[in-house]
C-alpha positions in Angstrom: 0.0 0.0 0.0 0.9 3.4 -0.7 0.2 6.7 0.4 1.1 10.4 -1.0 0.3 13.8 0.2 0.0 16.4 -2.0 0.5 20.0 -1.3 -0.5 23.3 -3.5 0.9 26.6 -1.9 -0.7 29.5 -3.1 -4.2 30.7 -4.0 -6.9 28.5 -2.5 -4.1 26.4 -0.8 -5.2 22.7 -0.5 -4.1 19.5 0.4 -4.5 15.8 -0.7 -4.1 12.1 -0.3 -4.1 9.2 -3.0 -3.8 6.1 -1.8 -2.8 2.8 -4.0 -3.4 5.0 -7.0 -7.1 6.3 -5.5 -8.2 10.3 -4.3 -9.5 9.6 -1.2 -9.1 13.3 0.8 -8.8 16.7 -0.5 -9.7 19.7 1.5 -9.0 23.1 0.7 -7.2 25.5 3.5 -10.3 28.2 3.6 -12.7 25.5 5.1 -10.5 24.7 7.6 -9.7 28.4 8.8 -13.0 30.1 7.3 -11.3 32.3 5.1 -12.3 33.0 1.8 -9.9 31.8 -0.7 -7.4 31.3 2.1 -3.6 30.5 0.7 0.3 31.5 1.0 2.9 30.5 -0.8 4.8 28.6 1.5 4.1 25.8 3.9 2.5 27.3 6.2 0.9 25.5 9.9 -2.5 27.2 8.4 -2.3 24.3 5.5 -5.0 21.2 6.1 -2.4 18.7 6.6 -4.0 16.7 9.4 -7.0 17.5 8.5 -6.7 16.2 5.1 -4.5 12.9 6.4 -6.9 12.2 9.2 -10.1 12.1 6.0 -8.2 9.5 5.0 -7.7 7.8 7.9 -3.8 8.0 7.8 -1.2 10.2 9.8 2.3 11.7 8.5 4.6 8.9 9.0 2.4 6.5 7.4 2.8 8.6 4.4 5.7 7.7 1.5 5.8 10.6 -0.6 5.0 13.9 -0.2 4.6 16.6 -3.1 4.3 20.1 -2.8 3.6 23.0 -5.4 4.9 26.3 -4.9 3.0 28.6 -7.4 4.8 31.8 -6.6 8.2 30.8 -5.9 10.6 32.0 -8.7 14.5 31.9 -9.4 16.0 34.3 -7.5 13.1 35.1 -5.2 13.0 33.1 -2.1 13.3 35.2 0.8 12.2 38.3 2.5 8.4 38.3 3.0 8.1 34.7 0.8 9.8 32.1 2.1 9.4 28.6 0.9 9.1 27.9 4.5 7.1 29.1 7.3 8.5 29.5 11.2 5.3 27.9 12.2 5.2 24.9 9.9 6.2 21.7 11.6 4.2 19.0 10.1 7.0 17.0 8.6 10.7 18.4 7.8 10.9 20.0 4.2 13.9 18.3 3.8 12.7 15.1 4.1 13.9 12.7 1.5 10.2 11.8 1.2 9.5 15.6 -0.1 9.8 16.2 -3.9 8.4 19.5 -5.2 6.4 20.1 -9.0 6.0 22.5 -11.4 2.5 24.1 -11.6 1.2 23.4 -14.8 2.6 19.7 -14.4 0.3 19.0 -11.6 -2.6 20.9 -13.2 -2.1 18.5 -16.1 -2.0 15.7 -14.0 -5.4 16.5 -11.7 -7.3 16.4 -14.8 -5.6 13.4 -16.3 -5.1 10.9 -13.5 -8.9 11.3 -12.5 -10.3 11.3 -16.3 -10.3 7.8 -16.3 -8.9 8.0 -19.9 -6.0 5.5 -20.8 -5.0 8.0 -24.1 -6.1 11.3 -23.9 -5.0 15.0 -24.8 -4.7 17.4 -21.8 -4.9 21.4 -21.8 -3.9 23.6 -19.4 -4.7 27.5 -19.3 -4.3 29.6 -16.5 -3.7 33.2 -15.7 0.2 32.3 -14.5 2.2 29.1 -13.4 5.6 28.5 -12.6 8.3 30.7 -13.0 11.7 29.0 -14.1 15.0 29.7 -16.1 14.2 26.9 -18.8 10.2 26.5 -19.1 10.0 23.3 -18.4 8.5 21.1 -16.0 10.4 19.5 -13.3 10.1 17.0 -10.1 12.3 17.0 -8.2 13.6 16.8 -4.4 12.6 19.8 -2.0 16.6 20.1 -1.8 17.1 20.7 -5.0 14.1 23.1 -5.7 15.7 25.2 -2.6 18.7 25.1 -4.3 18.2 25.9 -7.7 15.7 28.7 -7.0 18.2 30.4 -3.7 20.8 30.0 -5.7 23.4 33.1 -6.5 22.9 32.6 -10.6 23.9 35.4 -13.3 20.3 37.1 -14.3 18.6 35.6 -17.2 15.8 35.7 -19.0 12.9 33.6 -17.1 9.7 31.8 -18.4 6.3 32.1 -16.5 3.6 28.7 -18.1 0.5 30.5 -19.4 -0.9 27.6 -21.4 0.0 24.0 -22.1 -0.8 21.2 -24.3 0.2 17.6 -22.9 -0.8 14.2 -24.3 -1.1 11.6 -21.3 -0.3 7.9 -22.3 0.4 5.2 -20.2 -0.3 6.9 -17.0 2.5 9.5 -18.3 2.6 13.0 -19.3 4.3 14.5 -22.2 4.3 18.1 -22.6 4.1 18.9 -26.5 3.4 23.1 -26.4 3.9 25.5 -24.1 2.6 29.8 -24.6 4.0 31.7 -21.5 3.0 35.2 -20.6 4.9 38.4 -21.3 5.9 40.6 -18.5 4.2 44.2 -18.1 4.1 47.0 -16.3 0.3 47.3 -16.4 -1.1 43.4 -16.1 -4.7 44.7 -15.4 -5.0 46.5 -18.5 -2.5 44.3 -21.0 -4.7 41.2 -21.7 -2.3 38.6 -22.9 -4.6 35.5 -23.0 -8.0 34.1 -22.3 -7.2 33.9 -18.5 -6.1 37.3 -18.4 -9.4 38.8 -20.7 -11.9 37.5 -18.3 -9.7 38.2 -15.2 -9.2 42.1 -16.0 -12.7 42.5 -17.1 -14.3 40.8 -14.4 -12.0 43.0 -11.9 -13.0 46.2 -13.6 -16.7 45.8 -14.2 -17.2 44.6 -10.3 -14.0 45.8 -8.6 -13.1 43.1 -6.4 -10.9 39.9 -6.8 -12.8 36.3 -7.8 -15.9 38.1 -9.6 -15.6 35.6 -12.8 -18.7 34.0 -11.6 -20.6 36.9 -11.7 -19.2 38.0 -15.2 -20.2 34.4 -16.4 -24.0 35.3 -15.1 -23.8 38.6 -16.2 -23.3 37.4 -19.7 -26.8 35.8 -20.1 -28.9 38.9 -19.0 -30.3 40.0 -22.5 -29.6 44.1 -22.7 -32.1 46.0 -24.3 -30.0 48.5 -26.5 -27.1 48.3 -28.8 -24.1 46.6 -27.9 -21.0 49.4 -27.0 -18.9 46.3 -27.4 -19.3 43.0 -29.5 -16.4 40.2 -29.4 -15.0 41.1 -32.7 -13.7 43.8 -31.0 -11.7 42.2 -28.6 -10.5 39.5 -31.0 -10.0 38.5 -34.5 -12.3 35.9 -36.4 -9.1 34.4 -38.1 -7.4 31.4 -36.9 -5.2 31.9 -34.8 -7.7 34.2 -33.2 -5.6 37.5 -32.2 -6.3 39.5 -28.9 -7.0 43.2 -29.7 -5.4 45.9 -28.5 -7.9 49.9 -28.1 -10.9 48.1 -27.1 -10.3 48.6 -23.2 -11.0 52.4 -23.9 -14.2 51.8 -25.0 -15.3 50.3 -21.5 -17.3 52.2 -18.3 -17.9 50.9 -15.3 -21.1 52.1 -13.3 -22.5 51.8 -10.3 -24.5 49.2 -11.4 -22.8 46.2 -13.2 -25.7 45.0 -15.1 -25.8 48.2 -16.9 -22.6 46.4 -18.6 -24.3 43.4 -19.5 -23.5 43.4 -23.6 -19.7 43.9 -22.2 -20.0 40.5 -20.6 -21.2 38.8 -23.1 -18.6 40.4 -25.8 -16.3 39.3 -23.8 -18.0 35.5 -22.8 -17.5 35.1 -26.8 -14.6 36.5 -27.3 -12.9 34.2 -24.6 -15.5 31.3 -25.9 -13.5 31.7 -29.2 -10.0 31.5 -28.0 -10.8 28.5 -25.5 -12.5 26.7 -28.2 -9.5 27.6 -30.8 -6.9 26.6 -28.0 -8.5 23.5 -27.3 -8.9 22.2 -31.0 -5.3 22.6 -31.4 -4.6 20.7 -28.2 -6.6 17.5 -30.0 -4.9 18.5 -33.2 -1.5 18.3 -31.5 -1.9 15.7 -29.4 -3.7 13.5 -31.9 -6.7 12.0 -29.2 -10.1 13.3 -29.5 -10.8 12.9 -25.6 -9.9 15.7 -23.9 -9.1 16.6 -20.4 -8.9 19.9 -18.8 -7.1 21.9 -15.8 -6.8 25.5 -14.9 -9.3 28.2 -13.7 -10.8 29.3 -16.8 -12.8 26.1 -16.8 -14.7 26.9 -13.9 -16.5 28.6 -17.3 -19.8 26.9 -18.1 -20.4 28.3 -21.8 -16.8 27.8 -22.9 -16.5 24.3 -22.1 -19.6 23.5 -23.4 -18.7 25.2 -26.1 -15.4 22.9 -26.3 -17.3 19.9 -25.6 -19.4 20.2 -29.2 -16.1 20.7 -31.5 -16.3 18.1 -33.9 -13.0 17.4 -33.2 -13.8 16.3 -29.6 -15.2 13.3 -28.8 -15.3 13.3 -24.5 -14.4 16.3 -22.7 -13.7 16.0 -18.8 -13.6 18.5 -16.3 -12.4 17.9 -12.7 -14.4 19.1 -10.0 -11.8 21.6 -9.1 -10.0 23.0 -12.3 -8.2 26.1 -10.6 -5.6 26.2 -8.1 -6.9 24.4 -5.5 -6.6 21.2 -7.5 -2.8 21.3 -7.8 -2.8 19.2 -4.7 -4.6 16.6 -6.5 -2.8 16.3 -9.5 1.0 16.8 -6.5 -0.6 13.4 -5.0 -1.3 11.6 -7.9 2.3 12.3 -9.6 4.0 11.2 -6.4 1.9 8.0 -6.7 2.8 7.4 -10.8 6.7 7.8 -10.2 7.0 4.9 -8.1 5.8 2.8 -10.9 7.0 1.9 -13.9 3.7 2.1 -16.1 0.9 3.4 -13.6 -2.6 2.3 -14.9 -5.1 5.0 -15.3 -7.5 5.2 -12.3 -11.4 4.6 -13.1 -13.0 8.4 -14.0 -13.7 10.4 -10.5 -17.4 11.2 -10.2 -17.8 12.1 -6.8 -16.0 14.8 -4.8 -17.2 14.2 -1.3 -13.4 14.0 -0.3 -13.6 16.4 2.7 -13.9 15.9 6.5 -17.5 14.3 7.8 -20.1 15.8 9.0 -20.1 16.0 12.6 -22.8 14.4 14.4 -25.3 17.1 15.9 -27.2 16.0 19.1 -31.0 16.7 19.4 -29.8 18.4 23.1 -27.0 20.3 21.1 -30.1 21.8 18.3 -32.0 22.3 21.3 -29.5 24.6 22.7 -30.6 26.8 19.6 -34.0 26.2 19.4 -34.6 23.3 16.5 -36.1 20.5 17.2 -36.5 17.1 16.1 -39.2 16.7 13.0 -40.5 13.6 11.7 -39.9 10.1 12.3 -36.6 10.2 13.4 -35.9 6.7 11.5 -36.6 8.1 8.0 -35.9 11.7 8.1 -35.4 12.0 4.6 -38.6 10.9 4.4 -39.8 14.5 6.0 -37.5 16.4 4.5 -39.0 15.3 1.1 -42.6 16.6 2.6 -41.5 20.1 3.8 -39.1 20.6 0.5 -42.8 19.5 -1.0 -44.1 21.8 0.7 -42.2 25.0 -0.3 -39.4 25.6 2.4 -35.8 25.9 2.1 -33.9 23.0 3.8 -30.3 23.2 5.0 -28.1 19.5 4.5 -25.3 18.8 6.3 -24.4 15.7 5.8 -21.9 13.1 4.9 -18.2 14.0 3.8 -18.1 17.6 2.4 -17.5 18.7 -1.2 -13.7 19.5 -2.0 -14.1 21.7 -5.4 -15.7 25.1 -5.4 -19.3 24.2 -6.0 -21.8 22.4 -3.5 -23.3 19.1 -4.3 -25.7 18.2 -1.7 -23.9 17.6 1.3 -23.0 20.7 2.4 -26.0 22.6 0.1 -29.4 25.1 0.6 -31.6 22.8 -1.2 -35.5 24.0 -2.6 -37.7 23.2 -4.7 -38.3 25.8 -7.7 -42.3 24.6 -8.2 -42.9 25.2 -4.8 -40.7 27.2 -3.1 -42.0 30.5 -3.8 -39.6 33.2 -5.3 -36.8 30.9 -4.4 -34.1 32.7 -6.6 -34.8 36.0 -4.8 -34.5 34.1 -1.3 -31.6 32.5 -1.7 -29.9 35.1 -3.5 -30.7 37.6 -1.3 -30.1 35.5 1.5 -26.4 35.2 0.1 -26.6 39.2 -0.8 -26.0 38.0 -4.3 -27.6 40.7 -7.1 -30.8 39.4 -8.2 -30.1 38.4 -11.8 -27.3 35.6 -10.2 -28.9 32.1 -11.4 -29.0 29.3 -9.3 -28.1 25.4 -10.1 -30.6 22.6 -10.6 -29.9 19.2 -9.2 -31.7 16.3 -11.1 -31.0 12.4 -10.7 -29.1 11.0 -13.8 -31.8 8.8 -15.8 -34.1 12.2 -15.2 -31.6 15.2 -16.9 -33.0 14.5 -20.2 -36.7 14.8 -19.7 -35.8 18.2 -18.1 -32.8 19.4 -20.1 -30.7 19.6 -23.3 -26.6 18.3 -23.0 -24.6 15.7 -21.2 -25.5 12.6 -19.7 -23.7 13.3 -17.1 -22.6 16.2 -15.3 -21.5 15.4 -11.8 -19.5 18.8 -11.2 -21.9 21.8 -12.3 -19.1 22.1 -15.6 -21.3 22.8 -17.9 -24.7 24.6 -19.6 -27.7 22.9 -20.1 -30.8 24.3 -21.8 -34.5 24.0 -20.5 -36.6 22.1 -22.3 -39.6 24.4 -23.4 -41.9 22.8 -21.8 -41.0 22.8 -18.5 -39.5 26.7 -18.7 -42.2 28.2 -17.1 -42.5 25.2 -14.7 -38.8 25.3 -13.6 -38.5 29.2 -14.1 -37.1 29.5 -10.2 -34.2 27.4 -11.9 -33.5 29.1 -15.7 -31.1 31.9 -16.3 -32.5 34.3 -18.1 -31.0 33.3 -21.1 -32.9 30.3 -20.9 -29.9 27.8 -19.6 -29.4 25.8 -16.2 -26.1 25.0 -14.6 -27.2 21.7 -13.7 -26.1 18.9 -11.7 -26.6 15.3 -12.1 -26.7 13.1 -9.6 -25.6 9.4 -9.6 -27.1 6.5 -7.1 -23.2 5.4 -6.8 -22.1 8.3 -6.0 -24.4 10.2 -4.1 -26.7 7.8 -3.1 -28.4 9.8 0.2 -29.3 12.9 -2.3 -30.5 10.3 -5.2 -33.0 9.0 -2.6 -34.0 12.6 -1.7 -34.8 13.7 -5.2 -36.4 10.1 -5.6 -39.1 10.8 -2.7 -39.5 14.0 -4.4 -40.7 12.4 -7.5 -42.6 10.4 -5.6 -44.9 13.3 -4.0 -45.8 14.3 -7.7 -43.2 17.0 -8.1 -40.6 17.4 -10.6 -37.4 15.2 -9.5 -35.3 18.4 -9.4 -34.0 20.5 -6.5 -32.7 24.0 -6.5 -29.1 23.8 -5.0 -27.0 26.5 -4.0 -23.9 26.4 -1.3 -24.6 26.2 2.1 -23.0 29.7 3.5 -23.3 33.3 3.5 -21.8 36.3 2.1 -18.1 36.5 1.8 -18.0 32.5 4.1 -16.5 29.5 2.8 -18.7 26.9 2.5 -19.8 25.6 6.1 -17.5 22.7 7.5 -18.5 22.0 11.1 -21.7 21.8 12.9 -21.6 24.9 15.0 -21.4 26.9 11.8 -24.3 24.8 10.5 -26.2 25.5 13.7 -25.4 29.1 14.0 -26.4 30.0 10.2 -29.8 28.3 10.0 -30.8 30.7 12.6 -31.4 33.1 9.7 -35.1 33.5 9.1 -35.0 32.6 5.0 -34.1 28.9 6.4 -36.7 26.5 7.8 -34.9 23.1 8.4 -31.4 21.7 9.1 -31.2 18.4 7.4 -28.1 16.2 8.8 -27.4 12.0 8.5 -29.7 11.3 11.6 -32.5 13.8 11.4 -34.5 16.7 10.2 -34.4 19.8 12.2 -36.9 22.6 12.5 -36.1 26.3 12.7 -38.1 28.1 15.7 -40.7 31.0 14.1 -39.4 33.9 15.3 -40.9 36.0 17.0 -41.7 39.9 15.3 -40.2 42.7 17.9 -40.3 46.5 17.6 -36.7 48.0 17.8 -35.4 51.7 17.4 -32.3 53.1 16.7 -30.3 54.9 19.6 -29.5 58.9 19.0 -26.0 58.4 18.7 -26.1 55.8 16.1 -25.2 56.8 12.9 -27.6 55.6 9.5 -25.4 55.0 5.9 -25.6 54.4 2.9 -23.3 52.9 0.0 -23.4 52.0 -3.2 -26.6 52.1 -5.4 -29.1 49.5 -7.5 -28.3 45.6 -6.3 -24.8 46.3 -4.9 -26.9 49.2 -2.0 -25.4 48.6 1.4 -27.3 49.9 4.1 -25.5 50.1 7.4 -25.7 51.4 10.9 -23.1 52.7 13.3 -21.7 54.2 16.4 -18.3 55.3 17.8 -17.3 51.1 18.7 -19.1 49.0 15.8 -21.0 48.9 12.1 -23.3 46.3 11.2 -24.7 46.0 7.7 -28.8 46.0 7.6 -31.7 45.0 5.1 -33.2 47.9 2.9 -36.7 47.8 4.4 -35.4 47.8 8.1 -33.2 50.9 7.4 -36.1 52.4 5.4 -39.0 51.8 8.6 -36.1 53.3 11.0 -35.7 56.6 8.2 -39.5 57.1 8.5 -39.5 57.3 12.4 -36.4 55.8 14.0 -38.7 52.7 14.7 -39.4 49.1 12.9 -41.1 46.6 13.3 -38.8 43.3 12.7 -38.1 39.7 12.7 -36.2 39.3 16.2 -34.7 35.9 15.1 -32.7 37.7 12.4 -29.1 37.6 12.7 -28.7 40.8 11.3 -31.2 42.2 14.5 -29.6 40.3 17.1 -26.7 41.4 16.1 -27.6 45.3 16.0 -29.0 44.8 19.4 -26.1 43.0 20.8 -23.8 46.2 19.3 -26.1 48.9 21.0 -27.2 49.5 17.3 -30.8 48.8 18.1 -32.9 48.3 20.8 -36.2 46.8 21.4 -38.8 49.4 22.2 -39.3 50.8 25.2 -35.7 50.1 26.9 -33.8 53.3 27.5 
């Protein structure tokens, strides 16, 4: 038996096991320390090592091989504020002959290919930026040399950052065949270089804040009512190769509101639809296999790689649940496993990506504590949760292992039902203090998609578009962006057997087999990973039921209080249309409030509210608010 631990440093840091040639853990860092997109470029003690080896019921010295990726480490820079080496990280010595370190496109390659379950296949890689090195190539090698080479006093020369890469993966091995890397610039937000860094800039500039492409990707589907300021052919050439554009940057404004920019999204959706598509053709072209495999953030992007997936000149196309960076760990793990063997035979295709820790158990005395209690025969409580999900509320799971990748799948998922749940987008979305026009995903069972939907038999992971079938558009309208598609999920009896049987006693109650799924935390949270955090956020009034292994929970009513706002406390503003925050303060705190409480306290520094709200009690327990009649 063997086991490797792989290691990603960098964005969305994460951590991994493979055992005997099989993924068994992978957890990323921000779940671990709640921090959204949590990551450094070192090893760090804030990295899930134990975490990830006690998943897979293992420890450090049962481990053989360790491999780590350092994204940011470059010749010549080690040292100063980025070390390759914490103070505080003691897991394992770096230095230990067990430790081997990989480039970052290598392993990017290899966490699509090693889980694709394809024996020949082509493999594309695009990012925005992977390793930096004197000689562009890959490497794996010990942690002593890496140290060396990249601390090393060397005569300056001209270095090599990947940008894109074209592999073809053959007898468990990878061979790179092409490599593009990316030109330095003084001005990387403006100087868009590649399809990574089109989407990246615009989605920064439109929204101004990091890790909006999600909300680019929506914004492309909202229809805009008057002429286009920008179509793709401005951004890029129809020839082949396709040719990035320079002058139409100048052209763009961004409002307060983003969906005023809603034909800029999708000129841009095409115009980087065109050069993944173009990219990707020549990958098959090069590599001479029509299945292709896929790593690297940009396809996290629904519409481009369902785009890639109809080229003629593609016969499979598979995306891992985690593409971006927190799956270097993955493909670290699985390149440690394939170098102890001489010809490593390709592991069956991953379809399930409950690979984080378990759910913990939550005690009826330990809901109690917060006011749930026990619904429904607590034998079958799946068999409730069917009923009330029936019946229009929005239930809470926690359950099972969680998801690793970046999407939620059911175990860790707000789940509804778009029939009955009324105005269950606007909920959800505002209950995550998303703008209105955000989408969310349908789950339906596997031999149900195509009574529903248009495209794949199988879509595990949330990777790709679906359409609507007409006639159930109107019926399933809670669940259709408005350009008529559905980021949809299918789910498997293998490999998600508990949500399977869920959407099955749906079907049996008369409804539509399909469930509105969206991740189980709150603005700005990683999703939820203990039962505490579970507990604490289903105290928000938009919720009705916690949903765990052993039993259905139910959400007290709370009860309606009158509050007023004390005379030193301070009423704000920010912002304007979808993106309005409302806020109150005083000399010691700030807390962020809904539009129609701030509005009743305008009118006559009074409201009448929900006092189980989070957003009240925590006003009140600031000295924001308090309840009438108290001094």
């Amino acid at each position: 038996m063997s086991i490797v631990l792989g290691i990603h440093c960098g964005h969305e840091s994460s951590c991994a096991v493979v055992r005997d040639g099989r993924l068994v853990a992978a957890i990323q860092q921000e779940r671990v320390t709640r921090r959204k997109y949590d990551g450094q470029e070192c090893l760090s003690a804030r990295l899930p090592i134990h975490e990830t080896l006690a998943a897979a019921g293992a420890a450090i010295d049962d481990v053989d091989v360790i491999v780590s990726s350092f994204q940011a480490a470059g010749p010549s820079a080690v040292g100063l504020h980025r070390p390759l080496v914490s103070a505080d990280f003691d897991a394992f010595d770096p230095f230990d002959p067990r430790h081997f370190v990989v480039s970052h496109h290598l392993a990017h390659a290899a966490s699509a290919a090693y889980t694709s379950g394809f024996t020949t296949a082509t493999v594309l890689v695009s990012d925005l930026a992977g390793t930096t090195s004197r000689d562009g190539r890959d490497f794996h090698v010990p942690f002593s040399r890496f140290y060396a080479d990249y601390s090393a006093d060397a005569p300056q020369a001209e270095l090599f950052t990947e940008m894109r890469s074209v592999y073809r993966f053959d007898g468990g091995r990878l061979e790179l065949l092409d490599r593009a890397f990316s030109r330095p610039h003084n001005q990387p937000d403006v100087f868009v270089q590649s399809e990574a860094g089109l989407y990246d800039n615009v989605a920064r500039f439109l929204f101004r804040t990091e890790h909006a492409h999600g909300q680019l990707m929506a914004l492309a589907g909202i229809p805009s009512a008057r002429p286009a300021k920008l179509v793709a052919g401005d951004i890029v050439t129809a020839d082949s190769p396709p040719r990035l554009k320079n002058g139409w940057q100048r052209l763009l404004s961004a409002g307060p509101d983003p969906a005023d920019s809603a034909d800029v999204a999708a000129a841009v959706q095409e115009a980087f639809t065109r050069l993944l598509t173009y990219h990707a053709a020549r990958a098959v072209e090069l590599a001479g296999h029509p299945d292709l495999c896929c790593a690297g953030g940009v396809f996290l992007n629904l519409a481009a790689n369902s785009a890639i997936a109809a080229l003629p000149a593609v016969r499979d196309l598979y995306v891992p649940s985690c593409p971006h960076d927190a799956g270097i760990s993955v493909g670290a793990a699985f390149l440690g496993w394939a170098r102890t063997r001489p010809r490593p035979a390709t592991p069956p295709r991953l379809r399930c990506d409950f690979l984080g820790r378990p759910a913990e158990p939550i005690t009826p005395e330990q809901a109690g504590r917060y006011g749930y209690t026990p619904t429904g025969p607590a034998t079958d409580p799946a068999a409730r949760a069917a009923e009330v999900l029936a019946e229009g509320a929005i239930v809470a799971r926690y359950a099972g292992r969680a998801e690793f990748g970046p999407r939620a799948l059911g175990n860790r998922s707000l789940l509804c039902h778009p029939v009955t749940c009324s105005d269950a987008r606007a909920k959800l979305n505002r209950l995550k203090r998303r703008q209105g026009w955000r989408p969310v995903a349908p789950m339906v069972r596997e031999e149900d998609v195509h009574r529903y939907f248009t495209g794949p038999a199988r879509s595990p992971f949330m990777n790709f578009n679906f359409t609507v079938r007409p006639e159930y558009r109107e019926l399933l309208a809670e669940a259709v962006h408005a350009d008529g598609t559905a980021r949809v999920q299918t789910v498997g009896a293998d490999e998600a057997p508990a949500v399977h049987d869920l959407l099955g006693r749906i079907a049996k109650l008369g409804l539509p087999p399909v469930l509105i799924n969206t991740s189980f935390n709150g603005p700005g949270q990683p999703i939820i990973d203990s039962a505490d955090d579970a507990l604490e956020f289903v105290r928000h009034p938009v919720v009705d039921h916690l949903l765990t292994d052993e039993t259905l929970f139910a959400t007290p009513t709370p009860a309606r209080i009158t509050v007023r706002r004390p005379r030193h406390v301070v009423m704000a503003m920010f912002g304007a249309g979808e993106d309005t925050r409302y806020l109150l303060s005083h000399a010691d705190a700030s807390r962020q409030v809904d539009r129609r409480l701030f509005l009743d306290l305008c009118a006559d520094g009074r409201a009448l509210t929900d006092g189980g709200s989070r957003a009240v009690l925590d006003c009140l327990d600031a000295g924001l608010l308090v309840e009438d009649g108290t001094r």
